[in-house]
N, C-alpha and C positions, 0 to 999 in steps of 0.2 A: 233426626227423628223429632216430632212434633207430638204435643201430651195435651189434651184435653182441659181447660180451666173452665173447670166448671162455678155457678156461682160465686157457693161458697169458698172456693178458693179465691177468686177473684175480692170478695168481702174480705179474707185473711190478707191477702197484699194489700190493699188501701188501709187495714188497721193496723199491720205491722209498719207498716212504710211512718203512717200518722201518728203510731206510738213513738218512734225516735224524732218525729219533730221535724220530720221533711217535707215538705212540699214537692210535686211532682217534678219541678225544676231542679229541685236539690235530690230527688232523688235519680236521674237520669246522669250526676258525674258518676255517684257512687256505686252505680252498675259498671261505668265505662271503667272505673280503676281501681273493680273488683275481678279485672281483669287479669292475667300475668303479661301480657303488651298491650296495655291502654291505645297506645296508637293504633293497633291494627285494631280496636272498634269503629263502629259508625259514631259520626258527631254526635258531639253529647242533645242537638235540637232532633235529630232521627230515634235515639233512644226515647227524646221525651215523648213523643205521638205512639212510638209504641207503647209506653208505659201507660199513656193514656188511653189506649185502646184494647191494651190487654185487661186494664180495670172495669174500660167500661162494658164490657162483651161484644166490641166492634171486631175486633178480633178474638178467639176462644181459643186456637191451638198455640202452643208455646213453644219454642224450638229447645231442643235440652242444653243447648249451650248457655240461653239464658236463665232457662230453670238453675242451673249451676251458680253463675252470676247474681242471680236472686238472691239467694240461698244464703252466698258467699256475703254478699254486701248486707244485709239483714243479719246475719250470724245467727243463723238458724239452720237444721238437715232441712235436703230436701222434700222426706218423706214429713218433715213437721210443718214446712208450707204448703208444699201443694199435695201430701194424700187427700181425697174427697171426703166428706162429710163433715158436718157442724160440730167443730170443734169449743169447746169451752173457752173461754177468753182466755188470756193471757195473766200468769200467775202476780196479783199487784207486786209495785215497783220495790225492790229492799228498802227499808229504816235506814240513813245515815246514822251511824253510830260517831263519833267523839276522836275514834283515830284514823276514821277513813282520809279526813286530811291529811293527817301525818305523812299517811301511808301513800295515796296519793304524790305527795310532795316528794317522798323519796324517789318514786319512778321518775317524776319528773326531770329530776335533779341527774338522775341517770341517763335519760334521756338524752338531757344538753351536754352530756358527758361525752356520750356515744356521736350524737349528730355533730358538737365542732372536734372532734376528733378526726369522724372515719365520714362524714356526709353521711344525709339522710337516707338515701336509698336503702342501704340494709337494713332497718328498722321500723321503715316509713309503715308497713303493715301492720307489725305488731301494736306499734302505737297507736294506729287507725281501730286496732282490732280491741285494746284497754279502754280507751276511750270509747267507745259504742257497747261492750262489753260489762266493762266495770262503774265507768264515773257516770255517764249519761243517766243511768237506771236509776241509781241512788240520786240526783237530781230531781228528778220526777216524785219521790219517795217524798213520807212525810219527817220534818224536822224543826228542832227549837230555831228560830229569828238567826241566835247569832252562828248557830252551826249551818242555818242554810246558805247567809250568804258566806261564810268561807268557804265553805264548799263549789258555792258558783263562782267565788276568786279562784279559790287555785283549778277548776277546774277552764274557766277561761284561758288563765296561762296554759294549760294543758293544749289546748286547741289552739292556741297561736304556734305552739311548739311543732303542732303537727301541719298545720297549715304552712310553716314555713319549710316543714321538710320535703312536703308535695311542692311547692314553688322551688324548691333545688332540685327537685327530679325534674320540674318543667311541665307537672300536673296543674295549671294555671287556674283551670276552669273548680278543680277540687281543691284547691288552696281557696279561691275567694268563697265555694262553696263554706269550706270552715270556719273562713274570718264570718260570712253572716250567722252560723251558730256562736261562733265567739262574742258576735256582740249580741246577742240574745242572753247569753251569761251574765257579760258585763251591766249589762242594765238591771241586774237581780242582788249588785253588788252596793255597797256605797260609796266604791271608789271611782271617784269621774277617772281618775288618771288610767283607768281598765279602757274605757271607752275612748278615752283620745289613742290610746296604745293599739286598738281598734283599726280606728279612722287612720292614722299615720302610716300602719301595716298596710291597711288599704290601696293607700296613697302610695306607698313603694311599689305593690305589684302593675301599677299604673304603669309606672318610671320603667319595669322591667320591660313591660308590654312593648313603651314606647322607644327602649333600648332596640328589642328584636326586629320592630318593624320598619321595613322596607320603603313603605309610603310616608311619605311628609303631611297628608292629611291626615293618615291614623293617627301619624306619631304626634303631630298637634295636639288630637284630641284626646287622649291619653296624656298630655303634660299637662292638658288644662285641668283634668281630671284630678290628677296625684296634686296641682295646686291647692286642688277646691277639695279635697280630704284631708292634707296639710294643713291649710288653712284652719278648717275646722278643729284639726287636732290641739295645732298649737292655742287656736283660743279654748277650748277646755282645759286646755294643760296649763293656763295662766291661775286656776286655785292649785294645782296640785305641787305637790313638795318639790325643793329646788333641782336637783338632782332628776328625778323623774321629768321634770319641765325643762331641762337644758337638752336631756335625749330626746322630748318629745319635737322640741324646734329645729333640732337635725335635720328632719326628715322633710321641714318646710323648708330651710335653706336648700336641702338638695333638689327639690323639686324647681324653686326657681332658676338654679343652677344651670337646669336643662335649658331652660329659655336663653340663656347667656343673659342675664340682666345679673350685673355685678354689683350693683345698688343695693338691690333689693337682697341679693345673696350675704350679700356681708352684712347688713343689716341683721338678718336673722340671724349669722354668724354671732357677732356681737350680743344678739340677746342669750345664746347658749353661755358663753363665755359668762356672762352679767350675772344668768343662774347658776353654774357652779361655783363662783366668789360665794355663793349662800349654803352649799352643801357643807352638810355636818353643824350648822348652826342649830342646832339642837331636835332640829324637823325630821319626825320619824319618815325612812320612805317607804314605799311599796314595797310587799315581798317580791314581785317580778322581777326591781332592779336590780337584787340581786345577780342577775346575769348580766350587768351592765357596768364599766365603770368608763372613768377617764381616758383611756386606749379607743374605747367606740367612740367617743366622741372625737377624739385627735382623727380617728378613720375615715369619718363622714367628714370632716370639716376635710381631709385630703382629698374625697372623692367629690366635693363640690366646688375645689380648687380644680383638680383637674378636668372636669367637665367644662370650667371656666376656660382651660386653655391657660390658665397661671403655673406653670412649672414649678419654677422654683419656688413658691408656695407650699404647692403640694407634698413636695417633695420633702422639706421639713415637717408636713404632720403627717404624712406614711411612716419617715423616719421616727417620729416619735412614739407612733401607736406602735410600732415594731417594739418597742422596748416592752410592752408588756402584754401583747397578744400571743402568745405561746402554742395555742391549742390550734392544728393544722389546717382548721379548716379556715376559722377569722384570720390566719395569721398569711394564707392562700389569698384572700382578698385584699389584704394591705399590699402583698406583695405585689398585686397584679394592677394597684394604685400608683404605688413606688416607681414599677417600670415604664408606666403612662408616663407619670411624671417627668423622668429621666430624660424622654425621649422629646418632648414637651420642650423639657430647657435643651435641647440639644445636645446631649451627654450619650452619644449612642451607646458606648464601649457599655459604660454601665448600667444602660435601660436592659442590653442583653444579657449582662450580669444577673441582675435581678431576676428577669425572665428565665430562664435557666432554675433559677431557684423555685419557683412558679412551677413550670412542669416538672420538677422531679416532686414537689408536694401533688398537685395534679394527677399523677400517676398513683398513687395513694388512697387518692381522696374518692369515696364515692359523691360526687357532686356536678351537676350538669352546671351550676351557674359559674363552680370555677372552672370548667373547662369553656365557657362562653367568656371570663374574663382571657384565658391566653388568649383567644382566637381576638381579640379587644386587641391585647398587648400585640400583637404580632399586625394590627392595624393598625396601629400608631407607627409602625416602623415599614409600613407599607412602601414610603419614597425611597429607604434605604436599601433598599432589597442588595443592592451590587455589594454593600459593606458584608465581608466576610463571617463577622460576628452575626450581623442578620439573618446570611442564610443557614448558618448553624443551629439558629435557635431555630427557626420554624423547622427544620430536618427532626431537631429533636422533640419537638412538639406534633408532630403528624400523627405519631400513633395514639399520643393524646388524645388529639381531637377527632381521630378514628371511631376510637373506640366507646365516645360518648354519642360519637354522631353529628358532632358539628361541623 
C-alpha cells in the first residue's frame, strides 16, 4: 500500500532528516539498517534517489514499508511524520546539564562491557537508537565552552563504539556512515588524538574491505586507502600522549602489513614500542584509552606479523596479548591470530588446538568478523586438509559459519 506525501510532509522529511545532521547520503544507510534484514533491502545508491525523490515531489506516493523505515530510522511515530498539515517546528534541542557526561559515559562503559563480551549484534540498535535519541539532541543544544566539548568527547567515543559494532554485524556502509558523524564531533573537541582515532578507525575498515574482496584491484585500492588514513592518523597522533600514539601507529604498521613490505612494517612497529617506553611518564592520556591497554597492542603487532607471513613472531605476541585479553570477544580475535600463526610456522597439531578454542568462543559470540576470522583460520590450513586434526576442526566449525553466513 502506497500513502500520499504531500508537501508539507515532504518539507517535515528534509527538516527532520537535516535536524540529525545527515545529508541525503547518510541518510540512505540509516533507512537500509532501520531495517530487521538490512540485506534484503535495495542498495543503499537506489535508496538515495528515492530519498531524493520522495523529497523532491518527483515522486509523491510512499510505500508503507518505507513510511515504517522512515519512521523507524528518524525515531519519530508514523502519524508525527507523515500525518498531513503544517506542523509546528520541532520542540528546540535539550540544555546539557553537567552530569549528562557522566551519564553518558556510564552507558558507554556498558556498552564495551556488553559488545566484547557477547558481539555487537544484540545491542547494536539500542545504542544506534541512545545515540540519535539522547546524546545527538543535547549536542545541538545550548552550552558553557568547557561542558560542550566534553560532551562532543565522550559523545564521539560513543559513535565509534557504535560504528564498530555495525562493522562486526558487517553494516559497512553504516559504520563509515558513523565514523563521518564521529569526526564531525571530534573536530568540536580539543583533542587531536579524537581525530587521528578517526582516521586510523577509518583506515581499518579499508583493511577489512580489502580482507573480503575477491579482486586484487579492489583489494589494492583499499590498502592504498587504509595507508593514506593511517598515515594520516599516525602524523596527528605524533602531539598526542604516549600511550594514545603507540595505539595510534598500530593501525599504520597494519596497514603496511597488507602490502607485505617488512621494512616499513617493523618500522612503525618500532615506533609503537619507542611510544609505550614513555607511557605513564607523567602524561595524562585520553579518556578513550581507557579501553586500551598493552594486550591490544601485543594483538595488532601479532596480526601484522602474521599478515607478514612471520610465524613464529606472531605467535609470541598472540601468546602474550592472550595473558590479558579475557573478555570473549578481543580474546576470539587473538585466538584466531595465534592459530594463523601456528599454522604459519608449521605446527599443525596446535594451529588446530587453538582453532578449536576459536569456535567454541565463535558459537557464543554474536559477531560476524569472528566468525570471518575461523573461516581465515581454517584457510590457512587449506594444504592440510588430509591431516586428521584439520578436518575435525572445519566439521566443528561448519555450523559456525552456517549460521553467521559465511
Amino acid at each position: 500500500m502506497a500513502y500520499e506525501a504531500t508537501p508539507d510532509v515532504r518539507a517535515r522529511m528534509r527538516r527532520e532528516r537535516k535536524a540529525r545532521g545527515w545529508d541525503v547520503q547518510e541518510m540512505a544507510p540509516q533507512l537500509r539498517n532501520a531495517a530487521n534484514d538490512p540485506r534484503a533491502m535495495p542498495a543503499t545508491r537506489s535508496l538515495r534517489r528515492n530519498i531524493e525523490r520522495w523529497e523532491s515531489g518527483a515522486v509523491t506516493r510512499i510505500q508503507e514499508r518505507y513510511r515504517i523505515l522512515y519512521a523507524r530510522a528518524l525515531s519519530m511515530s508514523e502519524e508525527e511524520l507523515f500525518q498531513p498539515g503544517d506542523h509546528t517546528a520541532p520542540a528546540p534541542p535539550p540544555e546539557a546539564a553537567e552530569g549528562d557526561v557522566d551519564a553518558i559515559r556510564t552507558m558507554l562503559h556498558a556498552l564495551q562491557t556488553s559488545d566484547r563480551q557477547f558481539g555487537g549484534r544484540r545491542i547494536r540498535q539500542q545504542a544506534s537508537d541512545y545515540l540519535s535519541d539522547v546524546i545527538e539532541p543535547r549536542l545541538r543544544g545550548p552550552a558553557p565552552d568547557h561542558l560542550r566539548r566534553s560532551m562532543f568527547s565522550v559523545a564521539t567515543e560513543f559513535t565509534m563504539r557504535v560504528s564498530a559494532m555495525h562493522l562486526d554485524s558487517d553494516h559497512l556502509d553504516q559504520a563509515v556512515s558513523l565514523l563521518g558523524r564521529a569526526s564531525s564531533m571530534a573536530a568540536e573537541t580539543d583533542d587531536a588524538s579524537l581525530t587521528a582515532w578517526v582516521l586510523s578507525r577509518r583506515g581499518e575498515h579499508e583493511m577489512h574491505r580489502a580482507a573480503l574482496s575477491s579482486s586484487p584491484t579492489k583489494q589494492r585500492a583499499c590498502i592504498d586507502q587504509a595507508i593514506a588514513y593511517t598515515e594520516g592518523a599516525a602524523g596527528v597522533a605524533r602531539v598526542a600522549p604516549p600511550m594514545s600514539r603507540a595505539f595510534l601507529t598500530t593501525k599504520q604498521a597494519l596497514a603496511w602489513s597488507m602490502t607485505g613490505d617488512r621494512a616499513r612494517t617493523q618500522r612503525a612497529l618500532g615506533s609503537v614500542w619507542d611510544s609505550y617506553e614513555h607511557a605513564g611518564d607523567g602524561v595524562q592520556e585520553p579518556g578513550w584509552m581507557g579501553a586500551y591497554g598493552w594486550g591490544h597492542l601485543q594483538h595488532e603487532e601479532a596480526r601484522c606479523y602474521a599478515q607478514l607471513g612471520m610465524g613464529q613472531h606472531a605467535v609470541r605476541a598472540a601468546q602474550a596479548s592472550l595473558t590479558v585479553r579475557t573478555d570473549l570477544r578481543p580474546r576470539a580475535f587473538s585466538l584466531g591470530v595465534l592459530a594463523i600463526a601456528h599454522a604459519q610456522a608449521l605446527d599443525i597439531d596446535q594451529a588446530c588446538a587453538v582453532g578449536r578454542q576459536l569456535v567454541g568462543l565463535a558459537s557464543q559470540i554474536s559477531s560476524r568478523r569472528v566468525c570471518i576470522r575461523v573461516a581465515e583460520v581454517l584457510d590457512a590450513l587449506r594444504e592440510y586438509q588430509s591431516v586428521p586434526a584439520v578436518a575435525e576442526l572445519r566439521e566443528a566449525a561448519q555450523p559456525v559459519l552456517e549460521a553467521c553466513g559465511t
